[in-house]
ROTIDREN-184619 format. One line per field, with one value per residue (C-alpha): x, y, z; residue number from 1. Coordinates in Angstrom, 2 decimals, decimal comma. Each point is the difference from the previous one (the first is absolute). Layout:
# ROTIDREN-184619
xx <- [X:...] $
yy <- [Y:...] $
zz <- [Z:...] $
k <- [NUM:...] $
# end
This chain:
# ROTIDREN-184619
xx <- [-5,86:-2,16:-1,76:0,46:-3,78:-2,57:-0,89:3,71:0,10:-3,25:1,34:3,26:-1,94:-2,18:2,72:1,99:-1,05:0,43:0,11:3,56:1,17:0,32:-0,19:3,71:0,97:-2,81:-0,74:-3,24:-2,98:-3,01:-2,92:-3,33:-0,21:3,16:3,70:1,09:3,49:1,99:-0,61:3,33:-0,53:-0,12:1,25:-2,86:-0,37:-3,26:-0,51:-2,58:1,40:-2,39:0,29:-3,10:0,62:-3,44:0,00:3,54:1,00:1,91:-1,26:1,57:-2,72:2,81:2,18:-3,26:2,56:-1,52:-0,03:0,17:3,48:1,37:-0,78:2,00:2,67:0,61:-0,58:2,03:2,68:0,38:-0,56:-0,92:-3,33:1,67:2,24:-2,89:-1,96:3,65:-0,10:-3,55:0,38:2,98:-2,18:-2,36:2,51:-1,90:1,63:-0,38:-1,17:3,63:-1,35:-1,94:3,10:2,74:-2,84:-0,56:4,11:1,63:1,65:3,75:-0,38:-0,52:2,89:2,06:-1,11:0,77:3,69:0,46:-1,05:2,06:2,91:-0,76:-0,37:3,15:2,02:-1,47:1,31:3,43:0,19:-0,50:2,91:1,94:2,27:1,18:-3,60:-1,23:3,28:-0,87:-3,42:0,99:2,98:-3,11:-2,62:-2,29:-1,64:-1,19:-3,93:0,50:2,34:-3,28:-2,55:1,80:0,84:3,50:2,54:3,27:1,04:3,43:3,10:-0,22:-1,31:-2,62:-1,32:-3,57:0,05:0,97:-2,44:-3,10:0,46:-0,64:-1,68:0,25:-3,69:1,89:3,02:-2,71:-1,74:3,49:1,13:-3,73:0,22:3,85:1,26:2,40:2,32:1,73:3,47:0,72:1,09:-3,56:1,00:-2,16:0,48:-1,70:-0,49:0,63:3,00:1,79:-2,81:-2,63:-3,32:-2,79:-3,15:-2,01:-4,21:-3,01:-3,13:-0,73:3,04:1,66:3,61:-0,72:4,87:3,02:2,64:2,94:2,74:3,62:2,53:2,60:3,71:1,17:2,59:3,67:-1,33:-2,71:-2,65:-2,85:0,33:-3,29:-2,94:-1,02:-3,75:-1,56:-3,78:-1,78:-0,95:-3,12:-1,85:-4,42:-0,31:2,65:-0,06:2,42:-1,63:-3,30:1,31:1,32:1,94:-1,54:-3,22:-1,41:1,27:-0,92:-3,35:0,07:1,54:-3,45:-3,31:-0,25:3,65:1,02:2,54:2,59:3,70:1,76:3,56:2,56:1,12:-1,23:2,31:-1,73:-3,66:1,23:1,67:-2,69:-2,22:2,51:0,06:-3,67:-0,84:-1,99:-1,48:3,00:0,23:2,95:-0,23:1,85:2,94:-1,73:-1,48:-3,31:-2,19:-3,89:-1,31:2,02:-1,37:-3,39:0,34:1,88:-3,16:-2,61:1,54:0,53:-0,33:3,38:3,09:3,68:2,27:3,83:2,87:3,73:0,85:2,29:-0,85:-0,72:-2,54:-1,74:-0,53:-1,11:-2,87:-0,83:-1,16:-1,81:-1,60:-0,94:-2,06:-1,66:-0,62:-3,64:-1,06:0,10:-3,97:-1,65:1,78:3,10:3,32:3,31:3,34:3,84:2,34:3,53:2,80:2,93:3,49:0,66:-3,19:-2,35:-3,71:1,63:3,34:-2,20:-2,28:2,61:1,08:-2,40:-2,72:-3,55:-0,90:3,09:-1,36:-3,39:1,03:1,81:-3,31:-1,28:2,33:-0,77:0,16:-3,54:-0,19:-1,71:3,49:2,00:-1,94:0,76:3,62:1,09:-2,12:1,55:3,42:1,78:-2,32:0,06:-3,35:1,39:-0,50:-3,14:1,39:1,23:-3,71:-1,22:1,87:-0,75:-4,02:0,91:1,94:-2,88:-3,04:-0,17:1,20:-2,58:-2,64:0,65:-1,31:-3,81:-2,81:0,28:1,09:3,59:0,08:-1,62:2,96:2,58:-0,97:-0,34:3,34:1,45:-2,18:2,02:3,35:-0,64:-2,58:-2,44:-3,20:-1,07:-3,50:1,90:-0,84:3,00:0,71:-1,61:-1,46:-3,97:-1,75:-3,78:-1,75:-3,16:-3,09:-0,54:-2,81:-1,69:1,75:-2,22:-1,74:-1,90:-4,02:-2,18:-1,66:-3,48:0,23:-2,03:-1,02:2,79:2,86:-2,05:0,64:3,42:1,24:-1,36:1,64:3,47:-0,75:-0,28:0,17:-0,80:-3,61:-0,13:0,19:-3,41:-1,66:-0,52:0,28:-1,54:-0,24:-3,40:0,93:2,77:-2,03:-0,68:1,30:1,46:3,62:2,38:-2,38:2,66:2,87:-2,03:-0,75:3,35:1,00:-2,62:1,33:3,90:-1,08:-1,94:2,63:2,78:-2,49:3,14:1,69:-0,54:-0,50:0,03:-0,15:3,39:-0,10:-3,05:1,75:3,11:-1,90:-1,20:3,48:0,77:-3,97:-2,05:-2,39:2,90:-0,38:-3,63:0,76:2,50:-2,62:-2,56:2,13:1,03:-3,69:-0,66:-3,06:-1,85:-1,41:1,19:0,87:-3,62:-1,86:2,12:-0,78:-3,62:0,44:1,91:-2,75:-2,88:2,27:0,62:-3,99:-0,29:1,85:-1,95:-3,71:1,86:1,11:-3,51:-1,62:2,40:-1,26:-3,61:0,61:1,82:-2,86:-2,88:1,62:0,78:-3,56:-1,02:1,52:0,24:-1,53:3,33:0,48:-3,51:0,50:3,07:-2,00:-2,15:2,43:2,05:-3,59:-0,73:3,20:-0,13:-3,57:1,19] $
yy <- [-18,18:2,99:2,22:3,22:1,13:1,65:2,56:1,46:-0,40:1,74:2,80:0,64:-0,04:2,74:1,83:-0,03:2,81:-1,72:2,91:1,16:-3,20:-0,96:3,85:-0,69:-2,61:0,78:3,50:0,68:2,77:0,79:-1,63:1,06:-1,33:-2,59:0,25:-1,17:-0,97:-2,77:-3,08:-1,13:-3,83:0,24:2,48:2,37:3,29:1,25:-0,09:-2,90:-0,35:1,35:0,49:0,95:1,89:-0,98:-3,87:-0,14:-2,25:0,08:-1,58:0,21:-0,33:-1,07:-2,99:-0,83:0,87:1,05:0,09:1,75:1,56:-3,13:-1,65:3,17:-0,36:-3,89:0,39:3,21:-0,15:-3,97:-0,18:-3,49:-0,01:0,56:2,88:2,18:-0,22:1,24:2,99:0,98:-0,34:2,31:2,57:-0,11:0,15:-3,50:-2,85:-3,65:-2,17:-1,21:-3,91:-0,06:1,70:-2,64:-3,15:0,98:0,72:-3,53:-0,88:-0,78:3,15:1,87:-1,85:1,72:3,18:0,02:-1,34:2,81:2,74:-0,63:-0,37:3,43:1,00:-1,94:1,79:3,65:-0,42:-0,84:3,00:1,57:-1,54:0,59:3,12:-1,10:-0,86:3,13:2,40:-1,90:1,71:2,87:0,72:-1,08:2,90:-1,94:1,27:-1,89:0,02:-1,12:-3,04:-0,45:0,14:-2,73:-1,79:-0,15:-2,57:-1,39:-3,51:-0,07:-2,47:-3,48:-2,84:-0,91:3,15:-0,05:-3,88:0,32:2,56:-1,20:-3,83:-1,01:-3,06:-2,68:1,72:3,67:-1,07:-2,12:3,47:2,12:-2,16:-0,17:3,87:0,23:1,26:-2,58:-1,70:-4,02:-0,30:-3,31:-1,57:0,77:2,54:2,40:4,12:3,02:1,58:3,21:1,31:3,48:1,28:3,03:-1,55:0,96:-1,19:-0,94:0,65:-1,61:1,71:0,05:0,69:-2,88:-1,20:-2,47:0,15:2,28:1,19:0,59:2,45:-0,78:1,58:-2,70:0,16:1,35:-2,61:1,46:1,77:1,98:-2,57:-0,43:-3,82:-1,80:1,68:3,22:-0,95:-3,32:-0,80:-2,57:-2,74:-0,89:-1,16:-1,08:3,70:1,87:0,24:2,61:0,05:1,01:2,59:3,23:1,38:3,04:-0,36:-0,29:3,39:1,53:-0,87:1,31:2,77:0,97:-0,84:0,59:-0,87:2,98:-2,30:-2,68:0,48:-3,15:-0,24:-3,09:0,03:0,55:2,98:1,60:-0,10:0,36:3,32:1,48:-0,19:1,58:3,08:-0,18:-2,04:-2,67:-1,85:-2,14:-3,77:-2,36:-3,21:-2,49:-0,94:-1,15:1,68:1,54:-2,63:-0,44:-0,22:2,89:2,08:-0,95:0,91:3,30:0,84:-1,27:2,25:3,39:1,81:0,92:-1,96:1,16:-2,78:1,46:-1,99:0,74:1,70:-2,72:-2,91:-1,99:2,26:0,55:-3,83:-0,10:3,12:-2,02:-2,92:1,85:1,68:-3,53:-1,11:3,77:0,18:-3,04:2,30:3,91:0,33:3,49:2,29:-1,97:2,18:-2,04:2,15:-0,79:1,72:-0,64:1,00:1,72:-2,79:-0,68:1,17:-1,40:1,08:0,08:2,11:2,56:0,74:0,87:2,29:1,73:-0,72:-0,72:3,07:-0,98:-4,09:1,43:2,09:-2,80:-1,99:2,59:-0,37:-3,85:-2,04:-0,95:-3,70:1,32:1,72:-2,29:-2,99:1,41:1,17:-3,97:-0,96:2,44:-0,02:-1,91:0,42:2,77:1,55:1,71:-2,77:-2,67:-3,23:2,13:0,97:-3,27:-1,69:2,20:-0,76:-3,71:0,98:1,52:-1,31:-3,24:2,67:2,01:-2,61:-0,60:3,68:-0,49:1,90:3,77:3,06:-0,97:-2,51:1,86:2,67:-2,50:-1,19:3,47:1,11:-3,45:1,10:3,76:-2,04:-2,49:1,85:-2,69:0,94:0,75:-2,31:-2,72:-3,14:-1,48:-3,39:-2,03:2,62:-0,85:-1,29:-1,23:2,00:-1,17:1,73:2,40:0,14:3,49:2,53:1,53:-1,45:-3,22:0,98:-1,35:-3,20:-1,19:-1,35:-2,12:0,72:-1,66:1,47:3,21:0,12:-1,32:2,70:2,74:-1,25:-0,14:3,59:0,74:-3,09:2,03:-0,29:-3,15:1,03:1,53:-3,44:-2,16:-4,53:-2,48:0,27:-1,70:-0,41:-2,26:-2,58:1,55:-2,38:2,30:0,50:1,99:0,27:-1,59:2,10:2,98:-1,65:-0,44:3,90:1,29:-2,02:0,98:3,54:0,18:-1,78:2,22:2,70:2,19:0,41:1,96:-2,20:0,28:-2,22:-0,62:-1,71:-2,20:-1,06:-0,72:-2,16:-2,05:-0,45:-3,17:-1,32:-0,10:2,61:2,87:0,04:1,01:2,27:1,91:0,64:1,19:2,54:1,57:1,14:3,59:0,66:3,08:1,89:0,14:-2,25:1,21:-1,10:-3,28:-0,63:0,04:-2,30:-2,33:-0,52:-0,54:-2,51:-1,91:0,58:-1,42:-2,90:-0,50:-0,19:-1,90:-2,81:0,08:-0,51:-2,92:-1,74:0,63:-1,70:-2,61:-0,64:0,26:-2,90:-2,43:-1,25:-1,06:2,13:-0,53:2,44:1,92:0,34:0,98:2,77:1,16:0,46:2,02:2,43:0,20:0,83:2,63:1,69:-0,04:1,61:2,69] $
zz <- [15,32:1,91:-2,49:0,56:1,57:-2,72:2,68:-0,54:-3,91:0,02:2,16:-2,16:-3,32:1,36:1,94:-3,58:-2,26:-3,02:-2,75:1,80:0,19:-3,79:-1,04:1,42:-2,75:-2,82:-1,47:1,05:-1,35:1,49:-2,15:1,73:3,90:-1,17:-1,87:-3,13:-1,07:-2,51:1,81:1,59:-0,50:-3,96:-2,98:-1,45:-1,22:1,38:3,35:1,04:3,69:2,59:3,66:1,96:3,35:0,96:-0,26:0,71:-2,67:-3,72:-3,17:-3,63:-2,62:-1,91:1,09:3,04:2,84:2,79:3,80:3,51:1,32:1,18:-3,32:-1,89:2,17:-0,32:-3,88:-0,50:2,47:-0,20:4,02:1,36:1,92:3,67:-1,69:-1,47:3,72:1,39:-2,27:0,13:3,93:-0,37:-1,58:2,27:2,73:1,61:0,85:-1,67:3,34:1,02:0,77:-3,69:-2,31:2,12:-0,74:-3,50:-0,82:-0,96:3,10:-1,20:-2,24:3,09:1,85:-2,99:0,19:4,05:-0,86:-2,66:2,14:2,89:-2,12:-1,35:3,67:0,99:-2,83:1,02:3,80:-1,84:-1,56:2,96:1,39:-2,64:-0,34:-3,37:-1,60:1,26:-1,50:-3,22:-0,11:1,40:-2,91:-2,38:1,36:1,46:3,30:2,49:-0,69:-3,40:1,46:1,76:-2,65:-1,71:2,87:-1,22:1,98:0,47:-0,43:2,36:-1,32:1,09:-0,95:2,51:1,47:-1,12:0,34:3,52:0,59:-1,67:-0,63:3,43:-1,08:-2,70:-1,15:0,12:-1,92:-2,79:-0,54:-0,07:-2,80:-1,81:-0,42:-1,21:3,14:0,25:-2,64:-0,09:-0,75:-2,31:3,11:1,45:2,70:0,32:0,38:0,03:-3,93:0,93:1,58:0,29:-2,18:0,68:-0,31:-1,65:0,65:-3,15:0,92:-1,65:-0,55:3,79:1,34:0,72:-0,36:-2,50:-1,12:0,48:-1,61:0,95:-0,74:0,85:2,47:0,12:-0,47:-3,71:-2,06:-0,73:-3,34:1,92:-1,41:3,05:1,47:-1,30:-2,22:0,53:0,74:0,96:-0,20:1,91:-2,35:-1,54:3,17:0,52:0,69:-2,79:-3,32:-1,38:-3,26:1,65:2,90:0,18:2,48:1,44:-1,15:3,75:0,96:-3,22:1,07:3,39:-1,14:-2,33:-0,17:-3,95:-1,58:-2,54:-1,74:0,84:-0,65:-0,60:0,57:0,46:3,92:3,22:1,60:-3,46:1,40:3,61:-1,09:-2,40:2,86:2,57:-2,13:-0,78:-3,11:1,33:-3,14:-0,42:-0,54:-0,65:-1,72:2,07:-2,39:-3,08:-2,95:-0,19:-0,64:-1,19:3,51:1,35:-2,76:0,48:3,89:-0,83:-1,95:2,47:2,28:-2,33:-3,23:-0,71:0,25:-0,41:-0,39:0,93:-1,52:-1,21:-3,04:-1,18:-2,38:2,60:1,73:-3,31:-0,25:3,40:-0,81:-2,98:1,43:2,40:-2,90:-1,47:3,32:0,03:-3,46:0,20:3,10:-1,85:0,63:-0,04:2,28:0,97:-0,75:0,10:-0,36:0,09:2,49:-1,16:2,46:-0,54:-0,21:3,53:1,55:1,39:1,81:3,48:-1,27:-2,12:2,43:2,81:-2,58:-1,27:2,51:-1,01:-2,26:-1,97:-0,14:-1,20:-2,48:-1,66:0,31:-1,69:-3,22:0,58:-4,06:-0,42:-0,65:-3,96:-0,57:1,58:-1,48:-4,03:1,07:0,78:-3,04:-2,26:1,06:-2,45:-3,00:-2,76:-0,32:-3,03:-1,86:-1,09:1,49:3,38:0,31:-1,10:3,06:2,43:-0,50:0,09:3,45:1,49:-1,16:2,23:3,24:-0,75:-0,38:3,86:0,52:1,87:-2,67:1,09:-1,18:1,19:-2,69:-2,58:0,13:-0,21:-2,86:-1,54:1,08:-1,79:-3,07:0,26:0,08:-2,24:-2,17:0,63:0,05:3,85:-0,87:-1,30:1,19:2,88:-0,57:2,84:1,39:-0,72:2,12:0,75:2,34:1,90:-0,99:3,09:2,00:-0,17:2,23:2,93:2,58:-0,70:-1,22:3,05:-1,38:0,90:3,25:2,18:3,43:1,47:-2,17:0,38:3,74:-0,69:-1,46:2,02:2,62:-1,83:-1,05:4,08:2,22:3,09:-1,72:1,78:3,87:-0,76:-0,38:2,64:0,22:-0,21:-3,74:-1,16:-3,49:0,96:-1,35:-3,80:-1,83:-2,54:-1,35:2,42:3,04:1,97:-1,54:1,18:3,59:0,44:-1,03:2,27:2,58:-0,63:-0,22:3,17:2,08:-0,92:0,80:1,61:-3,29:-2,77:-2,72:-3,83:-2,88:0,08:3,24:-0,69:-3,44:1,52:2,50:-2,45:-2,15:-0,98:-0,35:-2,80:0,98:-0,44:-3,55:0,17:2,80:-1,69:-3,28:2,57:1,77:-3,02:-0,73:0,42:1,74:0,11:2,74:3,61:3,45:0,87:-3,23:0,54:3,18:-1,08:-2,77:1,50:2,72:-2,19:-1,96:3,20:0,54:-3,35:0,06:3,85:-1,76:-3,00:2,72:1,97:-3,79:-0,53:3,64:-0,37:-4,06:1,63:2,37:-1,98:-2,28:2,51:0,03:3,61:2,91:3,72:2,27:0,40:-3,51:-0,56:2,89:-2,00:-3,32:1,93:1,46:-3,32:-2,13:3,05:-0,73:-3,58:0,31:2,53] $
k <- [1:2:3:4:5:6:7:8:9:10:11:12:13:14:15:16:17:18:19:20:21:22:23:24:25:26:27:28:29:30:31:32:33:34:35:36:37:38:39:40:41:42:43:44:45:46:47:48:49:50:51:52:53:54:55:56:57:58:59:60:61:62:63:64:65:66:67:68:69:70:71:72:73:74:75:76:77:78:79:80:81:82:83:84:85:86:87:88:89:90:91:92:93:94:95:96:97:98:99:100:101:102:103:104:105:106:107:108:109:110:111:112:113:114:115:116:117:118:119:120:121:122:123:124:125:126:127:128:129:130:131:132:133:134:135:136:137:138:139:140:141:142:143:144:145:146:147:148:149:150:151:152:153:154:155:156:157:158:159:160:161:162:163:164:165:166:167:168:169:170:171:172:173:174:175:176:177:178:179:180:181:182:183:184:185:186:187:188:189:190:191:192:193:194:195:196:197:198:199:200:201:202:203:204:205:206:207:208:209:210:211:212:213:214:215:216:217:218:219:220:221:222:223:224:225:226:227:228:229:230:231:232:233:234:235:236:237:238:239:240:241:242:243:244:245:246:247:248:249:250:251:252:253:254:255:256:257:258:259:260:261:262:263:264:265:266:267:268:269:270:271:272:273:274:275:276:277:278:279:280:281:282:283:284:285:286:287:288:289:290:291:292:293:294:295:296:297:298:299:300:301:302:303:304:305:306:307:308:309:310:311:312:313:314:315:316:317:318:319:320:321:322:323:324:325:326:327:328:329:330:331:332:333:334:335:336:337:338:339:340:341:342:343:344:345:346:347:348:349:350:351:352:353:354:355:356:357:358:359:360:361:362:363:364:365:366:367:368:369:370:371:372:373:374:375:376:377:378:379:380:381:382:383:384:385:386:387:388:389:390:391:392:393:394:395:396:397:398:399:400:401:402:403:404:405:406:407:408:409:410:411:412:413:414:415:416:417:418:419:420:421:422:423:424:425:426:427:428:429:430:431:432:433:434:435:436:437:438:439:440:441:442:443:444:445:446:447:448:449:450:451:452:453:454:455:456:457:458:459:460:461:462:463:464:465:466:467:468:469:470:471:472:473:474:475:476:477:478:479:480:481:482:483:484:485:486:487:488:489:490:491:492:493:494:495:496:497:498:499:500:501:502:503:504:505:506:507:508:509:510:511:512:513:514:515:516:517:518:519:520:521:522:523:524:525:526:527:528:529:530:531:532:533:534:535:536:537:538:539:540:541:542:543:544:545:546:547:548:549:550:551:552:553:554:555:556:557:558:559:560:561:562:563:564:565:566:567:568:569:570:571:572:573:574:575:576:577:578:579:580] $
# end
């Protein structure tokens, strides 16, 4: 498998400015030349996550999490390797060397990703043929450049359309069924899933067609009922997971660079139309309920969540199991809220109606999960009376034990203690827990360092201190620790002497090898002075460590007892040159 080339890693990191790039997902303060902010990876209080604009790299004093951009991104928005380089490239509007990204993509994967994007291309140029597909959108109020954005489609009637079209091969028509684009009667025939249907295209993080779904426009029965279910999904396929997508998503994403909040509602025509009249934070789950994953992406991706269900029974059981996967990820600054919709609304219907000031303002007036949270917890017990109170605590004491440490959780329990009249400090059953003794918060004091872990870390403070010193390096032979971990930085710095690099780089070119650990401690020193006063220091250190290796030759020498004539020469040079 190619690798994709340090050179272009390098390039990204430093292109990346990695203070915006998590101030997007983690509240961040100025502390100083660096930001603060409640580390993302575990659940504190006080902030002991840092980011430093300088080095280009993050580092909780906390939990030990640390890293450059790419790192963040892997670890915060769960990207594989190949996806993270994809998004920083994005950013820095570069492209990922087309031979490298195909080498380092699994090869069938990628066979599967072609098939589902020209089906997605195959069902767009049906809707343009079709007069019927397109009056369907048309009645719904959806223009053509939002048909666009979502690369919505039409799957026309017949069985073997798409078959005919794409499975030109026994290879084609392997891949068509591998990603659910075709179905197997019992007698083994085999026809295209989706038929009569507008298609819409579910996206991964990067954009591509990874399933469909399909809404119907076949014939009715005699009682007005629609022939076949409303909506069918691709099934669970290599590249989808329903539990773990959201339909949407993608475009939200395009649509801003910082998400404000995600709206999640049940179908697709309800994102599609949000965004045609201009509320374009909206997600769909794809036919199942909210689950832990999907509420662990909705909050990777914003601070506030509105979850929109029906008003009925059954949409209150639906917002309450949503509640139950939210309710372990309520850390510091995440808002959840209910939206419940009037009987035989729904997001797409209300917001023809009353357009998007009207949608927001019932946003607005959104049950916050605290209320709605006691409201189903209190609904069928009398808090007039001892035992009502008594059983509502039981209720809510192992719920709220799932509540991350915060000031969230803290006010939970003292609104139980106002209904119950439980003291607010009372202990909640199951709720303690051990916590690790925490490093001290700040940057790490500088130890006392040797020569070699002195010129170490000036040049993670400023690697360009490097390009000032020129090879071959005479101390190459010290035999001292990390001589050859600092050969080999001096080396990586000077040959990527067209990039701009920081500590971040030079610690994500070591990932995955021992010598990161001891990096990582070394660039979180804070040194004083300047690049100037560095510069200086750094070249007596590497003068230093010069005279140190000379020493070592001449002691080496002088105890080897009888020397040859060129070793005797060398002594004298190497005594010369300590006496000049």
């Amino acid at each position: 498998m190619a690798r994709i080339p340090d050179a272009f890693i390098d390039d990204l990191i430093a292109r990346t400015d990695i203070v915006e790039l998590v101030g997007a997902r983690v509240a961040l303060k100025r502390a100083g030349r660096e930001y603060q902010g409640l580390c993302p990876f575990h659940d504190e209080r006080t902030p002991s996550f840092t980011v430093s604009p300088t080095k280009q790299f993050y580092h909780c004093f906390g939990c030990g999490a640390h890293g450059s951009a790419l790192r963040f991104l892997m670890e915060y928005d769960r990207l594989e390797f190949l996806d993270a380089i994809e998004d920083l490239a994005k950013r820095a509007g570069v492209e990922v060397p087309r031979e490298t990204r195909q080498r380092n993509e699994d090869g069938g994967l990628r066979r599967m990703y072609d098939t589902l994007g020209e089906a997605a291309r195959w069902f767009q140029a049906r809707l343009a043929d079709s007069r019927r597909a397109q009056d369907y959108f048309a009645r719904r109020g959806i223009d053509a450049a939002t048909r666009e954005r979502f690369a919505l489609g039409y799957a026309p009637e017949g069985f073997d359309g798409l078959r005919n079209a794409l499975g030109t091969s026994s290879e084609a028509l392997r891949l068509l069924e591998q990603t659910g684009m075709l179905a197997k009667s019992d007698g083994g025939h085999v026809y295209d899933r989706f038929r009569e249907r507008v298609m819409f295209p579910i996206h991964d993080r990067r954009g591509r067609p990874i399933a469909f779904g399909g809404r119907i426009l076949g014939k009715t029965t005699a009682d007005g009922r629609e022939a076949g279910p409303k909506y069918l999904n691709s099934p669970e396929t290599p590249l989808f997971h329903k539990g773990r997508e959201l339909y949407g998503l993608w475009q939200v994403r395009q649509a801003h660079s910082k998400i404000p909040r995600l709206i999640v509602v049940e179908g697709y025509m309800d994102v599609v139309a949000l965004f045609q009249y201009g509320i374009t934070t909206a997600v769909a789950t794809l036919g199942t309920a909210t689950t832990p994953e999907h509420a662990e992406l909705l909050f990777r991706n914003a601070p506030d969540v509105f979850f929109c269900f029906d008003g009925d029974n059954a949409g209150r059981r639906a917002a309450w199991r949503a509640l139950e996967s939210v309710l372990p990820r309520m850390k510091e600054g995440r808002q959840a809220a209910f939206l419940f919709l009037p009987e035989g609304e729904d997001p797409d219907s209300l917001v023809r109606k009353e357009g998007a000031a009207g949608f927001d303002a019932r946003l607005a007036a959104a049950v916050p999960l605290s209320e709605f949270f006691f409201a189903e917890q209190s609904g069928d017990v009398r808090l007039d009376t001892l035992d009502g109170r008594a059983r509502l605590a039981e209720r809510c004491k192992p719920l709220l034990a799932q509540i991350p440490d915060g000031a969230f959780a803290d006010l939970m329990r003292q609104r139980l203690g106002e209904l119950t009249g439980l003291a607010a400090t009372a202990p909640v059953r199951g709720t303690a827990t051990v916590r690790p003794a925490r490093r001290a918060q700040g940057h790490a004091a500088a130890p006392r360092r040797s020569l070699v872990r002195s010129a170490i870390t000036l040049l993670l403070q400023n690697p360009a201190l490097a390009l000032a010193l020129e090879p071959p390096w005479r101390f190459a032979g010290l035999r001292q620790p990390g001589v050859e971990l600092l050969i080999e930085l001096l080396d990586h710095i000077r040959a990527h002497a067209d990039v701009d690099l920081r500590a971040g780089n030079l610690i994500e070119h070591f990932s995955g090898r021992e010598e990161a650990a001891a990096l990582e401690k070394l660039a979180l020193a804070q040194l004083p002075g300047d690049a100037a006063t560095w510069q200086i220091e750094l070249t007596d250190a590497i003068a230093q460590l010069s005279r140190q290796t000379r020493q070592q030759r001449i002691e080496e020498l002088m105890g080897q007892g009888e020397l040859d004539a060129a070793q005797k020469d060398e002594l004298r040079e190497l005594l010369r040159a300590r006496a000049g």
